[in-house]
C-alpha positions in Angstrom: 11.7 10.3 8.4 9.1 12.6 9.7 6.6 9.9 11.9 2.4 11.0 11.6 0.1 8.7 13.2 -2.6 10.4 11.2 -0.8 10.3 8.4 0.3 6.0 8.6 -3.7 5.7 9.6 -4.4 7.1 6.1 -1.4 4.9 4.5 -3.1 1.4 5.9 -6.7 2.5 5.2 -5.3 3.1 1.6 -3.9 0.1 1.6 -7.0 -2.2 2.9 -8.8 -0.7 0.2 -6.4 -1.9 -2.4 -5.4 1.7 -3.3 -1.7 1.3 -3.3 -0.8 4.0 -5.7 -2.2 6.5 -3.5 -1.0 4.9 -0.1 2.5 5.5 -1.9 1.4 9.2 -2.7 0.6 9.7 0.7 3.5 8.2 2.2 5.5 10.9 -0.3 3.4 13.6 1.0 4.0 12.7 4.7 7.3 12.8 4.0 7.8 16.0 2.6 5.7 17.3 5.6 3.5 19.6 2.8 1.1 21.8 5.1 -1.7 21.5 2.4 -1.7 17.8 3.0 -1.6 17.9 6.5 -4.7 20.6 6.3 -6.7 17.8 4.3 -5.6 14.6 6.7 -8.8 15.0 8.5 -10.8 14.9 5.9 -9.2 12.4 4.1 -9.4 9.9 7.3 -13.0 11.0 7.6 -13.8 9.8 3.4 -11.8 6.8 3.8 -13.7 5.9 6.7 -16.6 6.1 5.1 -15.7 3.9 2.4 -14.2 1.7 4.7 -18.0 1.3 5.8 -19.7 1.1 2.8 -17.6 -1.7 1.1 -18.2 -3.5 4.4 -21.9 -3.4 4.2 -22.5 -3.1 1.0 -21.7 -7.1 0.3 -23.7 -7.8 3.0 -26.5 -5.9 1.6 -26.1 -7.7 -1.6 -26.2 -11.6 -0.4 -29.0 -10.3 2.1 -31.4 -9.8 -1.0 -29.8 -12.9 -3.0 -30.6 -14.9 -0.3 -34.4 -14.2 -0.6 -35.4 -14.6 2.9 -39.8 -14.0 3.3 -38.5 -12.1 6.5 -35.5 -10.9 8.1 -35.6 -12.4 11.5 -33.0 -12.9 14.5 -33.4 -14.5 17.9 -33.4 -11.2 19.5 -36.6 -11.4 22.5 -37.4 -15.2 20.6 -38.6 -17.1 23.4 -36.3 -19.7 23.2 -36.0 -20.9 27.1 -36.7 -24.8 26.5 -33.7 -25.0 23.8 -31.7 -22.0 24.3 -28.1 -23.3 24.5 -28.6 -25.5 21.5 -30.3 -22.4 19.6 -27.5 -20.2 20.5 -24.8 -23.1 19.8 -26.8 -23.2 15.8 -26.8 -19.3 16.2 -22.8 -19.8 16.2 -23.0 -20.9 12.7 -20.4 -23.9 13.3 -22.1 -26.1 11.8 -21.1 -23.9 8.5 -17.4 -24.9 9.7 -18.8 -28.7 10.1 -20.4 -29.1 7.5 -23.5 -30.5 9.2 -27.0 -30.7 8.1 -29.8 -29.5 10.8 -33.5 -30.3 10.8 -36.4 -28.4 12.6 -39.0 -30.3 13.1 -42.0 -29.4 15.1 -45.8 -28.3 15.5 -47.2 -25.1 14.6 -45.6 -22.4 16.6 -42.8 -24.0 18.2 -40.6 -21.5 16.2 -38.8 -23.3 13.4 -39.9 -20.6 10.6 -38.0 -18.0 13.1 -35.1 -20.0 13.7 -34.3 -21.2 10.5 -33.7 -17.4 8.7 -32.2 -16.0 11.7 -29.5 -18.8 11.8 -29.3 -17.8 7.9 -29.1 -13.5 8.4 -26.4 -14.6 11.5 -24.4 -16.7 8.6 -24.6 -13.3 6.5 -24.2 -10.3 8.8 -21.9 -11.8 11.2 -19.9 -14.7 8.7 -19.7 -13.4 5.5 -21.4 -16.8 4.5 -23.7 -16.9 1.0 -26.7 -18.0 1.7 -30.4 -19.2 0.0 -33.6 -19.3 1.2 -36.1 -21.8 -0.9 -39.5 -23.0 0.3 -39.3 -26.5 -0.9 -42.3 -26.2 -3.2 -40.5 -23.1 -4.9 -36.8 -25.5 -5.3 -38.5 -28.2 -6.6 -40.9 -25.9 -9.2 -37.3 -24.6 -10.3 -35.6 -28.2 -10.9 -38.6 -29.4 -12.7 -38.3 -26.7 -15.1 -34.7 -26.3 -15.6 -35.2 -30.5 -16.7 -38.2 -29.6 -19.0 -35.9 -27.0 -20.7 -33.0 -29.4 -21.0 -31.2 -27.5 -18.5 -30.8 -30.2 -15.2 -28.4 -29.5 -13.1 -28.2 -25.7 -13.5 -29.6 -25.0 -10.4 -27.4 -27.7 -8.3 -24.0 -25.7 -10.0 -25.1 -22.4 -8.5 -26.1 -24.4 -5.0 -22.6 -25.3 -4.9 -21.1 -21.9 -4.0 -23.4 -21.1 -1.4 -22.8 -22.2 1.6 -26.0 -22.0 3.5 -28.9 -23.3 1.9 -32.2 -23.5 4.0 -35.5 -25.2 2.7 -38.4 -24.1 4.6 -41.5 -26.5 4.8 -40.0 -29.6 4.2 -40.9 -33.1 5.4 -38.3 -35.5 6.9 -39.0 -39.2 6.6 -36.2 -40.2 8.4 -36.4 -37.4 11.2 -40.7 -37.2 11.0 -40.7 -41.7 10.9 -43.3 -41.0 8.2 -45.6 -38.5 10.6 -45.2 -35.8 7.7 -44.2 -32.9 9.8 -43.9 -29.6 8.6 -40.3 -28.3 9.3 -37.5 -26.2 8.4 -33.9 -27.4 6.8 -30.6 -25.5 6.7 -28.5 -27.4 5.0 -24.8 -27.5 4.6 -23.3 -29.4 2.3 -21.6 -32.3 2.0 -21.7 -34.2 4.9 -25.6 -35.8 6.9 -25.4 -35.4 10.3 -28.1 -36.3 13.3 -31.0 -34.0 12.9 -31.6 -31.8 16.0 -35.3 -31.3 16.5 -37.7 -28.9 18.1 -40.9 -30.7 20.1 -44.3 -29.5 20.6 -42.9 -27.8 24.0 -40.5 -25.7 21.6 -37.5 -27.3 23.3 -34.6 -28.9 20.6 -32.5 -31.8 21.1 -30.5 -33.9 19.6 -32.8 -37.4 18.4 -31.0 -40.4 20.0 -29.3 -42.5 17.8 
């Protein structure tokens, strides 16, 4: 059996895109060493490439506008010094993986309208995660109507396949003691954890318990 490393690169490519009738083609061809085909394998490795890229971006692309986000943000040059290690341990998206609920709570400017959407474009780009963005005002508009039209619970079924769900200007009573602090809220279901929150200074910690 004639052995073409272009050739098997062609073959798995083939295969990763779920084109096994024509990974089997191409194995044929390689095998009956056709000088056309081996003419065309550049070619072919440089189109399958370029699928190979597009059906990688293109989902991401697709829950990037389903999640709604106002902005797209990341933590790239965020100032983050106070809290960095736990805003790059959130950034890791384990609590996806935990199942943990996370509150932001702080003052005007100590970054919890950055933080929340760039922990949810990480969760996209980087996790494959599906994710949506809701200002609270906006979620609870949507239930409200969904009960008027007989409809209530619509909203909560969808909810349940995504895996990211972040609430942005929403106040904690447990987290705020009552102090009605504006705040962010990426929440995974099922399980409450321990908020982690972000003071005035812009640093985050974990509340004591």
């Amino acid at each position: 059996m004639r052995h073409d490393p272009a050739g098997a690169a062609i073959v798995i490519m083939l295969r990763s895109l779920k084109m096994p009738s024509m990974a089997q083609a191409v194995h044929d061809l390689m095998e009956q060493g056709a000088p056309a085909f081996d003419a065309a394998i550049p070619i072919l490795s440089q189109l399958l490439k370029a699928e190979m890229a597009e059906r990688e971006v293109r989902p991401i692309s697709y829950h990037m506008k389903a999640a709604r986000f106002p902005a797209h943000k990341n933590l790239s040059g965020f100032d983050c010094a106070a809290s960095a290690a736990l805003v790059r341990q959130l950034h890791r998206c384990e609590l996806l993986d935990a199942a943990e609920n996370v509150v932001l709570i702080g003052g005007l400017g100590t970054g919890k309208s950055h933080v929340a959407p760039a922990l949810g474009v990480q969760a996209i780009e980087h996790h494959r995660k599906r994710v949506r963005f809701f200002s609270t005002v906006e979620l609870v508009n949507a239930l409200e109507q969904e009960k008027a039209l007989g409809r209530a619970g619509k909203n909560a079924e969808a909810l349940v396949k995504t895996e990211l769900v972040i609430l942005s200007s929403w106040t904690c009573a447990a987290c705020a003691a009552g102090q009605g602090t504006n705040s962010d809220t990426c929440r995974s279901a099922p399980r409450a954890v321990p908020c982690c929150s972000t003071s005035s200074a812009n640093s985050m910690s974990a509340p004591a318990s």
